[in-house]
N, CA and C atoms as a LAMMPS dump frame, in Angstrom:
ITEM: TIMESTEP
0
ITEM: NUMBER OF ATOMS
252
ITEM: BOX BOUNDS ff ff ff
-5.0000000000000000e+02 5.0000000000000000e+02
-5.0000000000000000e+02 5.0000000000000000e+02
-5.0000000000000000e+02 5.0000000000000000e+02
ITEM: ATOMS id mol type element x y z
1 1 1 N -382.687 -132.277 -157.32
2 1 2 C -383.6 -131.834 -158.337
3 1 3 C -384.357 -133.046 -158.867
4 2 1 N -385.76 -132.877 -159.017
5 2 2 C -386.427 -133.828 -159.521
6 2 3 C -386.19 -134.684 -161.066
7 3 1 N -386.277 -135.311 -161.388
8 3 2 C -385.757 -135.959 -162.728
9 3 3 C -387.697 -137.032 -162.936
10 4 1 N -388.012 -136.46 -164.223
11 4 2 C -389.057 -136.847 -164.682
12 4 3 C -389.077 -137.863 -165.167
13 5 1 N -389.506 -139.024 -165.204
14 5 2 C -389.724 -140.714 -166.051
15 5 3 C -389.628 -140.309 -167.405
16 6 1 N -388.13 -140.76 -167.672
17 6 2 C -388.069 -141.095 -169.432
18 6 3 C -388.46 -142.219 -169.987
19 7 1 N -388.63 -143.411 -169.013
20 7 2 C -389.336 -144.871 -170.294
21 7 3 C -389.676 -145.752 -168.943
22 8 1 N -390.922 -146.432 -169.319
23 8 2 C -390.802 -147.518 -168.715
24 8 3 C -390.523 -149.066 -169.307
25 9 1 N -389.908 -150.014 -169.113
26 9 2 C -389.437 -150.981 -170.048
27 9 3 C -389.966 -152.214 -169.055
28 10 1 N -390.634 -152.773 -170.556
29 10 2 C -391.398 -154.472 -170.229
30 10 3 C -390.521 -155.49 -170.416
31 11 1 N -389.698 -156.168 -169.445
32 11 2 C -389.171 -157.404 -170.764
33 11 3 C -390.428 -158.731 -170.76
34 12 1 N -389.656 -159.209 -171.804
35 12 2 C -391.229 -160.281 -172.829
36 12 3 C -390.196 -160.861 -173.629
37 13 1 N -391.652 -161.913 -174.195
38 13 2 C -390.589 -162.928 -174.934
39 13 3 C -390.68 -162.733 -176.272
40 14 1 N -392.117 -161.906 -176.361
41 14 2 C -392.74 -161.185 -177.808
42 14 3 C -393.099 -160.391 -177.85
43 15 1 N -392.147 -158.823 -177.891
44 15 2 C -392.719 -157.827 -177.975
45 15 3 C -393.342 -156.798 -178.925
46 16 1 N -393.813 -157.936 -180.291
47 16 2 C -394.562 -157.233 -180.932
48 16 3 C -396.27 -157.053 -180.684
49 17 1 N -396.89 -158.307 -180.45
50 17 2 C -397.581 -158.692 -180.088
51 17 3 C -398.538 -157.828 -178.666
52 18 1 N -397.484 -157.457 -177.794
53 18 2 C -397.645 -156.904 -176.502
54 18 3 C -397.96 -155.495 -176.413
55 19 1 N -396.475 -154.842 -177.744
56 19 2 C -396.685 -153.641 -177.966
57 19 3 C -398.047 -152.908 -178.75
58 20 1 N -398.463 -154.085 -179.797
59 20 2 C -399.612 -153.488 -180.56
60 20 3 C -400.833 -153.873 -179.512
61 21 1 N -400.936 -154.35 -178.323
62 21 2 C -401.812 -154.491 -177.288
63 21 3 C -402.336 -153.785 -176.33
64 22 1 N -401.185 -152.808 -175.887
65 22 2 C -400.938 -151.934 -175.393
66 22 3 C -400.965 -149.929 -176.086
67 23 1 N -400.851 -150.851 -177.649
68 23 2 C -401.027 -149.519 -177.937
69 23 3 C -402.687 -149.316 -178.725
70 24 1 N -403.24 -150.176 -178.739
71 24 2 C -404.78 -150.56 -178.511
72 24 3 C -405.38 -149.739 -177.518
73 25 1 N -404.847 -150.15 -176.202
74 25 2 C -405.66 -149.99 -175.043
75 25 3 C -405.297 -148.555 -174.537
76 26 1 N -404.131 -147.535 -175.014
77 26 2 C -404.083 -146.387 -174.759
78 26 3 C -404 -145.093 -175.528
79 27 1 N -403.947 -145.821 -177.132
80 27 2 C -403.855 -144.78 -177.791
81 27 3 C -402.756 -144.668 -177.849
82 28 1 N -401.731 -144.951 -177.703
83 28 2 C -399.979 -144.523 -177.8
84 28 3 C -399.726 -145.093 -178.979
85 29 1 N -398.817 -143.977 -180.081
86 29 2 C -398.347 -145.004 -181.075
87 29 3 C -397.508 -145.5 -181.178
88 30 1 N -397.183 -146.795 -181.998
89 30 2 C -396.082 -147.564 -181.781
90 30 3 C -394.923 -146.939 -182.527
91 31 1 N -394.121 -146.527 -182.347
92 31 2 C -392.729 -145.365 -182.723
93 31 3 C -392.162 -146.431 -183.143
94 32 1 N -391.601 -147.34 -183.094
95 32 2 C -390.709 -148.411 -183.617
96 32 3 C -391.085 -149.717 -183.111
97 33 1 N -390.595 -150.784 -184.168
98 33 2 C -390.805 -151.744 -183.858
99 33 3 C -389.751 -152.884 -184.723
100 34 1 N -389.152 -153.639 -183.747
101 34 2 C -388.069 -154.615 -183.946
102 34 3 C -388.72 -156.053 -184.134
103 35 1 N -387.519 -157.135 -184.26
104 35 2 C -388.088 -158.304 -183.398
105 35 3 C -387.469 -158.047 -181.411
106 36 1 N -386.582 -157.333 -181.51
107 36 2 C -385.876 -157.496 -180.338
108 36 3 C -386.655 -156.602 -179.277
109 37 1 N -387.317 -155.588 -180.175
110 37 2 C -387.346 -154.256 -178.962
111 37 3 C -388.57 -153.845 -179.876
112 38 1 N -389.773 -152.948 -178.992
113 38 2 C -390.382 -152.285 -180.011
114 38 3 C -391.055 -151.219 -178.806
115 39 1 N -392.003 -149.868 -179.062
116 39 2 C -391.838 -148.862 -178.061
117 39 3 C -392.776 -148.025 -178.835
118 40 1 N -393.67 -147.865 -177.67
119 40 2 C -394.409 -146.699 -177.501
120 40 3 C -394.136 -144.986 -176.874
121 41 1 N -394.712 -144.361 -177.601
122 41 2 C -394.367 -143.137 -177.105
123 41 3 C -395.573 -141.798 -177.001
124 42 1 N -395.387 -140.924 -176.125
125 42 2 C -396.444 -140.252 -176.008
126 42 3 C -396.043 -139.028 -176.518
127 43 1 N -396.55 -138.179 -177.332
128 43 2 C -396.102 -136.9 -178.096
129 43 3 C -395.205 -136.274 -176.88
130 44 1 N -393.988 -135.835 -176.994
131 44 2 C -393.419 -135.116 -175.995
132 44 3 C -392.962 -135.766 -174.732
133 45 1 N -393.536 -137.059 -174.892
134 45 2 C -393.49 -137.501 -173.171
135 45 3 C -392.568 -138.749 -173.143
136 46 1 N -392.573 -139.413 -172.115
137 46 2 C -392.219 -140.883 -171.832
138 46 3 C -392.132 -142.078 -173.025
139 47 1 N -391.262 -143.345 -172.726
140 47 2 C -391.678 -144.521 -173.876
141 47 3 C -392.285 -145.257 -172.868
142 48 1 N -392.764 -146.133 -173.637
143 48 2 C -392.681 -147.445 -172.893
144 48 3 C -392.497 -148.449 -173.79
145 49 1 N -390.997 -149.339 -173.315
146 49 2 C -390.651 -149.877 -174.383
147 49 3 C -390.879 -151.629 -173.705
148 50 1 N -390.92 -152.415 -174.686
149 50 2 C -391.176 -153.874 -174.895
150 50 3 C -389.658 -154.378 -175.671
151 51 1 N -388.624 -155.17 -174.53
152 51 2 C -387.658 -155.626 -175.289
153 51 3 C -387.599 -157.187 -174.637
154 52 1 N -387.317 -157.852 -175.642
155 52 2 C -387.422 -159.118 -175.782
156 52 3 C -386.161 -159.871 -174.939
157 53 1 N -386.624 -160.576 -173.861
158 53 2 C -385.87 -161.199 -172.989
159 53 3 C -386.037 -163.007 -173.451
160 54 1 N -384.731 -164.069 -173.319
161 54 2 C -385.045 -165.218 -173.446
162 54 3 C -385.505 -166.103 -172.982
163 55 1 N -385.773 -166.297 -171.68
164 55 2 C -386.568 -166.841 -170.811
165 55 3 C -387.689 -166.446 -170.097
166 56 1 N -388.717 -167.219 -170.137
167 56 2 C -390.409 -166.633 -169.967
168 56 3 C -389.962 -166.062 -168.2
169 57 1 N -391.019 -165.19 -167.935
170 57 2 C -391.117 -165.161 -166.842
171 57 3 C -391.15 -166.037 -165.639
172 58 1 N -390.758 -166.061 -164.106
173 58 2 C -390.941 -166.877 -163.426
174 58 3 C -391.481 -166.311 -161.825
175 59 1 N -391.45 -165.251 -162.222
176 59 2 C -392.087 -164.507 -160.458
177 59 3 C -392.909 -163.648 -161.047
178 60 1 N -393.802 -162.983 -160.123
179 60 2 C -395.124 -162.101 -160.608
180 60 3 C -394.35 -160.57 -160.968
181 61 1 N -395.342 -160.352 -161.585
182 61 2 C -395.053 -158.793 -162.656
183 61 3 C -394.849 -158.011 -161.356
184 62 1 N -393.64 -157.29 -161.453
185 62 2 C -392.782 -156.187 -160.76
186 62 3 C -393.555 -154.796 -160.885
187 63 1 N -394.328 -154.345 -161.995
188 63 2 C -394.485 -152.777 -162.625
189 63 3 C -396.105 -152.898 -163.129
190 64 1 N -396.6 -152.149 -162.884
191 64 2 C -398.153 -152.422 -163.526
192 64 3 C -398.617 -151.137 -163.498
193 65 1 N -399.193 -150.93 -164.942
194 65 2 C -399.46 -149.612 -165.446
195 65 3 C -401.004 -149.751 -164.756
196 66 1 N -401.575 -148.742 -164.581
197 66 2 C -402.458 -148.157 -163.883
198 66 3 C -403.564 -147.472 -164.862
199 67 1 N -404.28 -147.018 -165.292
200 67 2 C -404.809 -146.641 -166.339
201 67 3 C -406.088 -145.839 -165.988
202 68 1 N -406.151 -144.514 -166.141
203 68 2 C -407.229 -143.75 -165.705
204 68 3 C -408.434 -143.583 -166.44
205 69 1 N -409.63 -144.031 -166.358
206 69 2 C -410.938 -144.205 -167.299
207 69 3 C -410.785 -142.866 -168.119
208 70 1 N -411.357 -143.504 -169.39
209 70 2 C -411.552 -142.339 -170.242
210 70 3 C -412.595 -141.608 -169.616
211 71 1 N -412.174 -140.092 -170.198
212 71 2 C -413.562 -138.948 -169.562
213 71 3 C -414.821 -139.547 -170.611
214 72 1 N -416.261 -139.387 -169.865
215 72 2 C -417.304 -139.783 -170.243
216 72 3 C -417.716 -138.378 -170.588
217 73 1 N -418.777 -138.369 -171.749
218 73 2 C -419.892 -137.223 -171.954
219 73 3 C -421.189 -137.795 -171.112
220 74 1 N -421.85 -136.565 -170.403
221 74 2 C -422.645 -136.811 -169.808
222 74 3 C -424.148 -135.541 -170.46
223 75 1 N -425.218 -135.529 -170.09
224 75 2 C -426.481 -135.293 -170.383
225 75 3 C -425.976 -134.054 -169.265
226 76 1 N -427.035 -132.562 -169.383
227 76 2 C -427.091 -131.832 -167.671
228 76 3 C -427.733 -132.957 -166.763
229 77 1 N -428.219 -133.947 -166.946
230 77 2 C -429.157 -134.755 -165.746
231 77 3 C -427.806 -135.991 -165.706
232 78 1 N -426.831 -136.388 -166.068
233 78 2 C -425.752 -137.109 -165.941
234 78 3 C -425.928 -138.18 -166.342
235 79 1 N -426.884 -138.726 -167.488
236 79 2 C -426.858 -139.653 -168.347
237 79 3 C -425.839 -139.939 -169.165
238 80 1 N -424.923 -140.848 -169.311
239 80 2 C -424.314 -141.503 -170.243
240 80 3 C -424.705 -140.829 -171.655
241 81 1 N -424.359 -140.163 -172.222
242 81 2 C -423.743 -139.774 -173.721
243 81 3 C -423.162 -140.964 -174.82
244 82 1 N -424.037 -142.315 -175.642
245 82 2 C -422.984 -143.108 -176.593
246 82 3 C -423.375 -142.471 -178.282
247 83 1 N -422.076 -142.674 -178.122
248 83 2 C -422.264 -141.932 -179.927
249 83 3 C -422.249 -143.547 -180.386
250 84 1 N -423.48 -143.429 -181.736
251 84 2 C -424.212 -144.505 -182.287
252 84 3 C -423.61 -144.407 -183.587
């Protein structure tokens, strides 16, 4: 039986910083926030949590979120729509 993604987890050396970065760039709000640990969450859905590891990284990022363009408003002739 399939089992759906309950969290994805960043370790970092500062995950406050990362988390309010992230929750910038998607709209997710930040549900808690530690010095150790802090975590985003989507109404109903998945976390993605930021917990604080002691040593910086040393090999390239393992996990990389993917991020689907926001939907655009368009004109009937398919002009770009910016609200001013």
């Amino acid at each position: 039986m399939p089992s759906p993604i309950r969290a994805v987890v960043v370790e970092t050396t500062d995950p406050g910083p990362l988390t309010r970065f992230w929750s910038q760039l998607t709209g997710l709000p930040v549900t808690r926030e530690h010095p150790d640990y802090a975590s985003l969450r989507q109404p109903a859905g998945f976390f993605v949590e930021f917990v604080r590891v002691g040593e910086p990284k040393t090999v390239p990022n393992r996990v990389h979120l993917a991020l689907r363009d926001p939907p655009r408003s368009t004109d009937p002739e398919g002009n770009e729509i910016v609200a001013g």
